[in-house]
N, CA, C and O atoms as a Maestro MAE file, in Angstrom:
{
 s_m_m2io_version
 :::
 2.0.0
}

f_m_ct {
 s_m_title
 :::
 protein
 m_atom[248] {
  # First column is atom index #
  i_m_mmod_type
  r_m_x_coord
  r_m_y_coord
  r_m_z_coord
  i_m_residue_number
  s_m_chain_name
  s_m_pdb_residue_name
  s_m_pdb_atom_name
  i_m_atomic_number
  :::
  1 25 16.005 8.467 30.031 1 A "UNK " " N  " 7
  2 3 16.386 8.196 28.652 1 A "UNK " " CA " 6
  3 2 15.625 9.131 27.718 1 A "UNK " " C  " 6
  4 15 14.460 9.458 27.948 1 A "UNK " " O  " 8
  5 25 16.207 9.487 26.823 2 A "UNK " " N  " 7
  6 3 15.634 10.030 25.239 2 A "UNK " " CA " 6
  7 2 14.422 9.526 25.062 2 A "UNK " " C  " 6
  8 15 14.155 8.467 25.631 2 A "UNK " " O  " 8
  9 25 13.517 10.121 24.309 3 A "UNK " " N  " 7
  10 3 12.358 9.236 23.763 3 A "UNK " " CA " 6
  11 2 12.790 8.441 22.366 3 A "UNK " " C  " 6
  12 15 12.226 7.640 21.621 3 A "UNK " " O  " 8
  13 25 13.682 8.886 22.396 4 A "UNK " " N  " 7
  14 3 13.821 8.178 20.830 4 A "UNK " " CA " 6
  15 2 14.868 6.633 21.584 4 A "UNK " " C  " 6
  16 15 15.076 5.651 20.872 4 A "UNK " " O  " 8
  17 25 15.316 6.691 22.828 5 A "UNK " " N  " 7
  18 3 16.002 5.492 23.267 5 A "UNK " " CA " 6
  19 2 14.475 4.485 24.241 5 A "UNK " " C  " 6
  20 15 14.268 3.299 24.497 5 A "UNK " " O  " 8
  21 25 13.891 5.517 24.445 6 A "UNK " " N  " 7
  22 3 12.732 4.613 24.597 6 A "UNK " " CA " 6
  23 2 11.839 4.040 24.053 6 A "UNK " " C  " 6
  24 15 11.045 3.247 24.559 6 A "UNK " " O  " 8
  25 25 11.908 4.424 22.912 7 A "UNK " " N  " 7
  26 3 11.234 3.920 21.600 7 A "UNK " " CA " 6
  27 2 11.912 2.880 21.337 7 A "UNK " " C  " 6
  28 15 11.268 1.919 20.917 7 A "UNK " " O  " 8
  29 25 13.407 2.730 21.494 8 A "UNK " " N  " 7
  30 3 14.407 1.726 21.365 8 A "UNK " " CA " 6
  31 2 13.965 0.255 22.050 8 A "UNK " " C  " 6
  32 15 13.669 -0.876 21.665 8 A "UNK " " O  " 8
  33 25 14.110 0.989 23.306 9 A "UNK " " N  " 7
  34 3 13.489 -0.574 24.344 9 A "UNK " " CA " 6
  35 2 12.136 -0.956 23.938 9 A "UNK " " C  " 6
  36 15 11.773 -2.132 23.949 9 A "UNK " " O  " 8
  37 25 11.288 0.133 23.536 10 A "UNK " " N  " 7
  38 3 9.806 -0.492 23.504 10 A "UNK " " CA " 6
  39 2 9.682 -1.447 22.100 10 A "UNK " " C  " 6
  40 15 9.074 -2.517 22.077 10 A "UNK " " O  " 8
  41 25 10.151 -1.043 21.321 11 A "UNK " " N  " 7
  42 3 10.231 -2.122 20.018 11 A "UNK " " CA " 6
  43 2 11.164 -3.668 20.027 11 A "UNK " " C  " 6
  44 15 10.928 -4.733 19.456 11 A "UNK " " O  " 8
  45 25 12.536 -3.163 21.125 12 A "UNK " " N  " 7
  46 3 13.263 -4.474 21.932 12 A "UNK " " CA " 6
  47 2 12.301 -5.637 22.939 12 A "UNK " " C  " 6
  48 15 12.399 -6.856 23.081 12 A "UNK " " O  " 8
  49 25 11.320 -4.563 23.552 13 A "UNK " " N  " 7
  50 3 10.697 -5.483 24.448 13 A "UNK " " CA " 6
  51 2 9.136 -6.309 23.541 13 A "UNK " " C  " 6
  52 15 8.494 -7.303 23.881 13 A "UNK " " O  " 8
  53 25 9.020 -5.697 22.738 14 A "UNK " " N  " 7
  54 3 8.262 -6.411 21.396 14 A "UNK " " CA " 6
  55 2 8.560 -7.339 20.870 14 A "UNK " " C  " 6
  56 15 7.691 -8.180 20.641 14 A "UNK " " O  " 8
  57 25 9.640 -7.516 20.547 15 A "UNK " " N  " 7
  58 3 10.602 -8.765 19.915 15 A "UNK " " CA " 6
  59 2 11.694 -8.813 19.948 15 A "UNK " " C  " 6
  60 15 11.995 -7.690 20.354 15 A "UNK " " O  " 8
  61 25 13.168 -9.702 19.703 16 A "UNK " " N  " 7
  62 3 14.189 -9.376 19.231 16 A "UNK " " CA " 6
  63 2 14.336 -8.477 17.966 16 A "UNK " " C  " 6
  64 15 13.649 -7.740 17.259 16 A "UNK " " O  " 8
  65 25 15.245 -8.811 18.039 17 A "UNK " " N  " 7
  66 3 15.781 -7.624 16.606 17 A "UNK " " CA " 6
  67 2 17.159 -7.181 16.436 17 A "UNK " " C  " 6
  68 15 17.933 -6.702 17.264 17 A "UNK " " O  " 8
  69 25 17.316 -7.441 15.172 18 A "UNK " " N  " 7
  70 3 18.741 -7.205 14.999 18 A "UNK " " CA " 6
  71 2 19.037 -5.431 14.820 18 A "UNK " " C  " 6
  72 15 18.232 -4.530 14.585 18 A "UNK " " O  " 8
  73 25 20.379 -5.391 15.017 19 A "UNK " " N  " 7
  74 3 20.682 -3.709 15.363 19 A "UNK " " CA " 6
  75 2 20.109 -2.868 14.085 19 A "UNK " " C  " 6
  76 15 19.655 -1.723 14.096 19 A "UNK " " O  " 8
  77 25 20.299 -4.004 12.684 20 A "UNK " " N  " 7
  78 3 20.339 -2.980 10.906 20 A "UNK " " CA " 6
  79 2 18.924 -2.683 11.141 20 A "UNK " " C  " 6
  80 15 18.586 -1.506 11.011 20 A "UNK " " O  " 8
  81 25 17.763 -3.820 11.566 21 A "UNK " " N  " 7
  82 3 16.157 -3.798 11.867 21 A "UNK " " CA " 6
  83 2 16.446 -2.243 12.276 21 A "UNK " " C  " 6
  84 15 16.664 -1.301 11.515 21 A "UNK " " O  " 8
  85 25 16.399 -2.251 13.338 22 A "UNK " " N  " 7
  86 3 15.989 -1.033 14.278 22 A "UNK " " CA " 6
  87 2 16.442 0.061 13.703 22 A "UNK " " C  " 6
  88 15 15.716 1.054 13.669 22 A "UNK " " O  " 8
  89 25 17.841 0.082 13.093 23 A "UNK " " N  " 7
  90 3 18.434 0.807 12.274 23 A "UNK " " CA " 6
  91 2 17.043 1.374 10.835 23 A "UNK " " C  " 6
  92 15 16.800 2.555 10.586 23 A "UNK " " O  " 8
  93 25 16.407 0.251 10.176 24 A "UNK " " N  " 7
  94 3 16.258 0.570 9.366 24 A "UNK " " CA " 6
  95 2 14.656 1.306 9.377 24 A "UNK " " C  " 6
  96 15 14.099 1.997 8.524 24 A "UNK " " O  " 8
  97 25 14.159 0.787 10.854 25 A "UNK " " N  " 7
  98 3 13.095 1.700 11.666 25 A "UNK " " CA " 6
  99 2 13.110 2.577 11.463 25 A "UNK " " C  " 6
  100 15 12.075 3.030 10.974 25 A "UNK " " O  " 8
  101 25 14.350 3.570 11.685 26 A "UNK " " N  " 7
  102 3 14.314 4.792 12.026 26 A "UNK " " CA " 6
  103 2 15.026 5.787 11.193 26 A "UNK " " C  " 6
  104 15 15.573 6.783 11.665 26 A "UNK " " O  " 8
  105 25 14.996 5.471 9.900 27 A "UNK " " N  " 7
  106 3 15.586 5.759 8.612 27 A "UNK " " CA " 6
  107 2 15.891 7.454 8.559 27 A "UNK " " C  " 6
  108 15 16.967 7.906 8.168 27 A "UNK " " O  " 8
  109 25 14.807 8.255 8.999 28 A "UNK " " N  " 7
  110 3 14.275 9.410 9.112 28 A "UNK " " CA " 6
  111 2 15.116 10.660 10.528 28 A "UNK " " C  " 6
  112 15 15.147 11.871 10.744 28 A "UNK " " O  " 8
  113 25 15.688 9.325 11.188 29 A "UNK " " N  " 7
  114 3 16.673 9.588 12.333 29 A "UNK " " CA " 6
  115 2 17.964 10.220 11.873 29 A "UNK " " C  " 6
  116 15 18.733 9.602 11.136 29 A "UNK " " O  " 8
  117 25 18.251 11.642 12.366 30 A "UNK " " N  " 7
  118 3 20.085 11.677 12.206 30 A "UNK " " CA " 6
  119 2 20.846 10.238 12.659 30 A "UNK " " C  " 6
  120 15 20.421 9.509 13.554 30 A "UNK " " O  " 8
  121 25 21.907 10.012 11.959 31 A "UNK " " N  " 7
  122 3 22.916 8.769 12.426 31 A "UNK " " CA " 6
  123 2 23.056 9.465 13.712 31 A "UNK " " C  " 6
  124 15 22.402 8.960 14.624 31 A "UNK " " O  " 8
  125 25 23.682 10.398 13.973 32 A "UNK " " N  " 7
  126 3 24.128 10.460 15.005 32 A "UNK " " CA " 6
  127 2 23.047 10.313 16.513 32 A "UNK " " C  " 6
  128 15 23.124 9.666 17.558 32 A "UNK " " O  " 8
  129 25 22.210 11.148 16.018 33 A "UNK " " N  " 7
  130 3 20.773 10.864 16.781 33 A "UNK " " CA " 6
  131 2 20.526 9.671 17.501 33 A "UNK " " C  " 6
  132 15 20.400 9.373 18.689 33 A "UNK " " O  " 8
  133 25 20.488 8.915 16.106 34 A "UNK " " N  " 7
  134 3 20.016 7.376 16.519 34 A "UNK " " CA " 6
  135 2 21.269 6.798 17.553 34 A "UNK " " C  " 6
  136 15 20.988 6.462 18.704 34 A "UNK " " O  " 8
  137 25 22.570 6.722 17.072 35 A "UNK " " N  " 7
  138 3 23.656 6.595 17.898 35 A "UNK " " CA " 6
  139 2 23.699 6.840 19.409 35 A "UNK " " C  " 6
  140 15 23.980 6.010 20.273 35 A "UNK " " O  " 8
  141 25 23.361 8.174 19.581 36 A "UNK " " N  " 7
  142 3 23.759 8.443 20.870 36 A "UNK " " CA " 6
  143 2 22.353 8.027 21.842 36 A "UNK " " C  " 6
  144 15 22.351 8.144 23.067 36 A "UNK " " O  " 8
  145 25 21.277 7.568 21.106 37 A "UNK " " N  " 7
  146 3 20.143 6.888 21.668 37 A "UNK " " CA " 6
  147 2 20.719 5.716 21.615 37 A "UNK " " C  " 6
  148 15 21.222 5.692 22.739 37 A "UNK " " O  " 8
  149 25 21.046 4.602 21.061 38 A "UNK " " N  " 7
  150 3 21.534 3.624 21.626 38 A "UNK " " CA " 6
  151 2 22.405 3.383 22.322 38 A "UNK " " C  " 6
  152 15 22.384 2.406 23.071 38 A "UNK " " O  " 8
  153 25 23.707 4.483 22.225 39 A "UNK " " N  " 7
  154 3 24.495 4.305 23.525 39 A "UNK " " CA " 6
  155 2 23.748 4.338 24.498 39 A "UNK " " C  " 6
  156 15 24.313 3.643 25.343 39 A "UNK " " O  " 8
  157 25 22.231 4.958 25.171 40 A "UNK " " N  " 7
  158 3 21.244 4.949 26.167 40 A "UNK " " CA " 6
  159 2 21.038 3.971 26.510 40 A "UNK " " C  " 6
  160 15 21.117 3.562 27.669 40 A "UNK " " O  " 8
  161 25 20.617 3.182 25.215 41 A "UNK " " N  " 7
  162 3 20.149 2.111 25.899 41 A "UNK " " CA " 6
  163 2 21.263 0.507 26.487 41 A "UNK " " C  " 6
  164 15 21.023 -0.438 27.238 41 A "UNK " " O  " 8
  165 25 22.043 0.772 25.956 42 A "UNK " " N  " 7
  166 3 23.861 0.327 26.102 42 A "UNK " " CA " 6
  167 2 23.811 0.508 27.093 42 A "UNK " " C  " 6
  168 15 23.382 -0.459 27.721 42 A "UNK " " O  " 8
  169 25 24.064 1.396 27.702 43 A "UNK " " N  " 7
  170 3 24.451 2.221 29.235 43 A "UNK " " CA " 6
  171 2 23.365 1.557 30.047 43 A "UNK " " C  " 6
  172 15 23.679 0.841 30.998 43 A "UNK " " O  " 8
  173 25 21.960 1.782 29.680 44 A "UNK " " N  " 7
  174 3 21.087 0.970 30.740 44 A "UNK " " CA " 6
  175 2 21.144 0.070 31.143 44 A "UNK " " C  " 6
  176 15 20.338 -0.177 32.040 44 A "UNK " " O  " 8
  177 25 22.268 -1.138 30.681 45 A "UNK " " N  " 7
  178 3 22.495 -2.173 31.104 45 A "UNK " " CA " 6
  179 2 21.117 -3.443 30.855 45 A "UNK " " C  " 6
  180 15 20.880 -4.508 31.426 45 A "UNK " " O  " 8
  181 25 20.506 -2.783 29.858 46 A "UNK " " N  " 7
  182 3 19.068 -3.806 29.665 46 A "UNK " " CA " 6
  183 2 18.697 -4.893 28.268 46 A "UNK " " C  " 6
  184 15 17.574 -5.281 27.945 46 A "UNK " " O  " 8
  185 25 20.106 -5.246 27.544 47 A "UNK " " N  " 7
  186 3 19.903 -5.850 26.782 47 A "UNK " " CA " 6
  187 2 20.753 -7.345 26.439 47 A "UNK " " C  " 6
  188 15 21.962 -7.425 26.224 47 A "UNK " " O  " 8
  189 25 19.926 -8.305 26.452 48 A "UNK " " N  " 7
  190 3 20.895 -9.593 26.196 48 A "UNK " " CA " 6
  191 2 20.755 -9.381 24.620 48 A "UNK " " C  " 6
  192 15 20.231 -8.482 23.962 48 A "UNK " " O  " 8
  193 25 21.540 -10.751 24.209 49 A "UNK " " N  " 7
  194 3 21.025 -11.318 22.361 49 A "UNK " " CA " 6
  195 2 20.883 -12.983 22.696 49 A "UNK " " C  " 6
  196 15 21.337 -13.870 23.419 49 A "UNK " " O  " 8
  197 25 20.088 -12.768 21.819 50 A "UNK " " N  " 7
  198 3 19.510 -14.523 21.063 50 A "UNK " " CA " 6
  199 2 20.167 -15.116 20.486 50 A "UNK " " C  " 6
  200 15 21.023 -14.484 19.866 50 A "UNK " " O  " 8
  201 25 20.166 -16.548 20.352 51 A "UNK " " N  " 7
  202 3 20.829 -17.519 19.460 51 A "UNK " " CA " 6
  203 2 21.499 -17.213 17.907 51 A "UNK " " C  " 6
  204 15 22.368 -17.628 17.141 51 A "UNK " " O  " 8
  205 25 20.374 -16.119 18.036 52 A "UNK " " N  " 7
  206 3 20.206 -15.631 15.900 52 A "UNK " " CA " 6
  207 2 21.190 -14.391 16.085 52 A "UNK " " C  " 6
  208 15 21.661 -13.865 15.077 52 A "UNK " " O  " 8
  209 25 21.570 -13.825 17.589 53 A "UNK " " N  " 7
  210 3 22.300 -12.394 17.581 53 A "UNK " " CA " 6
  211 2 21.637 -11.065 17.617 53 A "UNK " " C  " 6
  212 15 22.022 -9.902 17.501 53 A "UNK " " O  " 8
  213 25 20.207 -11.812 17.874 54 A "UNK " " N  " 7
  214 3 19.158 -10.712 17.358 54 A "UNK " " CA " 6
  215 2 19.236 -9.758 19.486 54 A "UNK " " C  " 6
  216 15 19.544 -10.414 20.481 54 A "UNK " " O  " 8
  217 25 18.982 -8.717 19.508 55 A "UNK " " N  " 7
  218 3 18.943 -7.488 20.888 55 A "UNK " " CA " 6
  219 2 17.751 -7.979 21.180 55 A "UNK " " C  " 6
  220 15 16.878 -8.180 20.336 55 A "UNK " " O  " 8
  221 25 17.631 -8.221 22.505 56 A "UNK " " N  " 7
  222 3 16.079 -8.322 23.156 56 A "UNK " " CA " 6
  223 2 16.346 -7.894 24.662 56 A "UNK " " C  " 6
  224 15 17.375 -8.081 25.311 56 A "UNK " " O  " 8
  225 25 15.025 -7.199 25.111 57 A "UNK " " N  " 7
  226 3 15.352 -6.748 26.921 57 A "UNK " " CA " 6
  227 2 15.433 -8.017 27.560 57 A "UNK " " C  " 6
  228 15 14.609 -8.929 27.490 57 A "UNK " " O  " 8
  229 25 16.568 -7.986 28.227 58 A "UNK " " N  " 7
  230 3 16.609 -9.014 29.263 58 A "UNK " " CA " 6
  231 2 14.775 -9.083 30.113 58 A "UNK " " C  " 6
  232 15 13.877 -8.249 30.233 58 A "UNK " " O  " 8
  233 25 14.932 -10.468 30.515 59 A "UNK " " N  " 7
  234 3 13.632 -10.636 31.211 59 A "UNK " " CA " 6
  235 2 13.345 -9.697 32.673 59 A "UNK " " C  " 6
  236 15 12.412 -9.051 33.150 59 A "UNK " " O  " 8
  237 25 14.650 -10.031 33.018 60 A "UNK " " N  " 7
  238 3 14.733 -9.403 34.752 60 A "UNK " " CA " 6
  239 2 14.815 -7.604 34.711 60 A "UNK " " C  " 6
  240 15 14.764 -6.927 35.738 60 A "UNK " " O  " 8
  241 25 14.957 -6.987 33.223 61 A "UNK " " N  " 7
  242 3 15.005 -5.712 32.957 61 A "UNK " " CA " 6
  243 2 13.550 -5.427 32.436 61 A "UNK " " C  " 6
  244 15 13.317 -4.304 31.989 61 A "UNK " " O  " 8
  245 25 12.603 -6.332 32.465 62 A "UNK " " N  " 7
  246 3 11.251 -5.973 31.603 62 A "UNK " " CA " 6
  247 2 10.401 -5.413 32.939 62 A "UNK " " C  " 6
  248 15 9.249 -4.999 32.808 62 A "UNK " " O  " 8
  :::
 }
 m_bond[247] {
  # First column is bond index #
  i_m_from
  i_m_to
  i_m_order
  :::
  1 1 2 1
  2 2 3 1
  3 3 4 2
  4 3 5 1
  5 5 6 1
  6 6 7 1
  7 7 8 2
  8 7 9 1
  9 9 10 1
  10 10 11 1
  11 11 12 2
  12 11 13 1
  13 13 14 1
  14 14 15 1
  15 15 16 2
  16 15 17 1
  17 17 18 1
  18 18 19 1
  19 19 20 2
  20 19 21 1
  21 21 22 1
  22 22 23 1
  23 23 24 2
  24 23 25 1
  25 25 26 1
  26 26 27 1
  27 27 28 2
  28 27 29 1
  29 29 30 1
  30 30 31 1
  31 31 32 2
  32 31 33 1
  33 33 34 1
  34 34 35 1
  35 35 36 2
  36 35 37 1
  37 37 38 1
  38 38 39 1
  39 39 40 2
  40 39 41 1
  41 41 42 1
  42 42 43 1
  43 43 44 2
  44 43 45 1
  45 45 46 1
  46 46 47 1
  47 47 48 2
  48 47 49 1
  49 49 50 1
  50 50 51 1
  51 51 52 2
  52 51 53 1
  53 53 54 1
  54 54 55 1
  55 55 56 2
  56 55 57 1
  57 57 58 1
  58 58 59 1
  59 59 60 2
  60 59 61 1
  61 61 62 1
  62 62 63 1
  63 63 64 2
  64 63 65 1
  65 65 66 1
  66 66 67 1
  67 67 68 2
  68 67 69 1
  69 69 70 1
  70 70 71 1
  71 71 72 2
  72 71 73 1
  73 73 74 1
  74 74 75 1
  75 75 76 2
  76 75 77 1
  77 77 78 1
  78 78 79 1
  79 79 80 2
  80 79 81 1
  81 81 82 1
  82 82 83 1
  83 83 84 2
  84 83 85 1
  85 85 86 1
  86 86 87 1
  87 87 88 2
  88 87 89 1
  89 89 90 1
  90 90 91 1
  91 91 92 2
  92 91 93 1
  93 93 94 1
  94 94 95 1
  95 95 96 2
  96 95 97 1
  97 97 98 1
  98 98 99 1
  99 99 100 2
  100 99 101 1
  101 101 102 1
  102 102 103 1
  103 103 104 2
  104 103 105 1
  105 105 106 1
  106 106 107 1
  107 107 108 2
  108 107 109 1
  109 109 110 1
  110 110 111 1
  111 111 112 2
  112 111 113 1
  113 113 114 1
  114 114 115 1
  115 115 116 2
  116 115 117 1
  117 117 118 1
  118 118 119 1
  119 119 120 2
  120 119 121 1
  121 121 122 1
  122 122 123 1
  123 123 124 2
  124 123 125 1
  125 125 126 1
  126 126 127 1
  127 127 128 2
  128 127 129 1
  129 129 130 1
  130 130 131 1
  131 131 132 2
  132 131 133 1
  133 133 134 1
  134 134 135 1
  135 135 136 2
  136 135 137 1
  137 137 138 1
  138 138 139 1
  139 139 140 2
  140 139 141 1
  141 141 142 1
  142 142 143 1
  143 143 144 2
  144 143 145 1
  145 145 146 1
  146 146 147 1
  147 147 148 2
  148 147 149 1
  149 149 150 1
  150 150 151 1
  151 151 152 2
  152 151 153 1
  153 153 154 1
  154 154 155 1
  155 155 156 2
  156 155 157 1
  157 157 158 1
  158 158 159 1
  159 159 160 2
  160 159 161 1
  161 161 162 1
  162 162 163 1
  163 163 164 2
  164 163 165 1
  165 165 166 1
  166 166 167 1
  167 167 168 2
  168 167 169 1
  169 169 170 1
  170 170 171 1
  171 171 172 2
  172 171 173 1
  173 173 174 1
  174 174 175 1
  175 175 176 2
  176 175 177 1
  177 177 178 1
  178 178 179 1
  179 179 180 2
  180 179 181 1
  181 181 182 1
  182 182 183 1
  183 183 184 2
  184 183 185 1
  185 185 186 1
  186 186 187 1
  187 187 188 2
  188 187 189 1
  189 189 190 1
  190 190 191 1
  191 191 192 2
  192 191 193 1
  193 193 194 1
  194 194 195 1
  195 195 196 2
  196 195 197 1
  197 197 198 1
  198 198 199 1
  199 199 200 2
  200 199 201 1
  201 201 202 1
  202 202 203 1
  203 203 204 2
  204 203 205 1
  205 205 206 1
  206 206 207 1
  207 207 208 2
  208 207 209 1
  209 209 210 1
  210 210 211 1
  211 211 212 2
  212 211 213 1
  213 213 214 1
  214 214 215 1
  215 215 216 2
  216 215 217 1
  217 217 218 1
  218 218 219 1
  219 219 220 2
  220 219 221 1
  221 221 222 1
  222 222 223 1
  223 223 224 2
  224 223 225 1
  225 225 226 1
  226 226 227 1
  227 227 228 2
  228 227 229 1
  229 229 230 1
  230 230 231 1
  231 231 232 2
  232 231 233 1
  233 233 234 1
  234 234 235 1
  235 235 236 2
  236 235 237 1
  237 237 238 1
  238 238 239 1
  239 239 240 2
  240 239 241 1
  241 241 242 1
  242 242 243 1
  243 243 244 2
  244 243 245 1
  245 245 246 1
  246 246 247 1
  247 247 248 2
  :::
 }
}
């Protein structure tokens, strides 16, 4: 993965978080940038959501 999609999981495996959060993390990010880093982490197959809708790493992916 990208470092910038691993930066993704490492702030996911910190807490939940909703997509605008992470979004608004990385303000400084091309859209597209940020985009094709989360399709990364999409593709990794490593993320459930919470009650609230909020992205968090699955447990069995930590």
């Amino acid at each position: 993965m990208s470092p910038l999609a691993d930066a993704l999981v490492a702030e996911l495996r910190a807490g939940p978080r909703h997509f605008g959060e992470l979004v608004e993390a990385h303000m400084d990010t091309p859209w597209r940038d940020f985009l094709r880093a989360w399709g990364e982490v999409r593709a990794a197959d490593l993320l459930a959501r919470d009650d609230a809708g909020r992205y968090l790493i699955r447990a069995e992916a930590a």
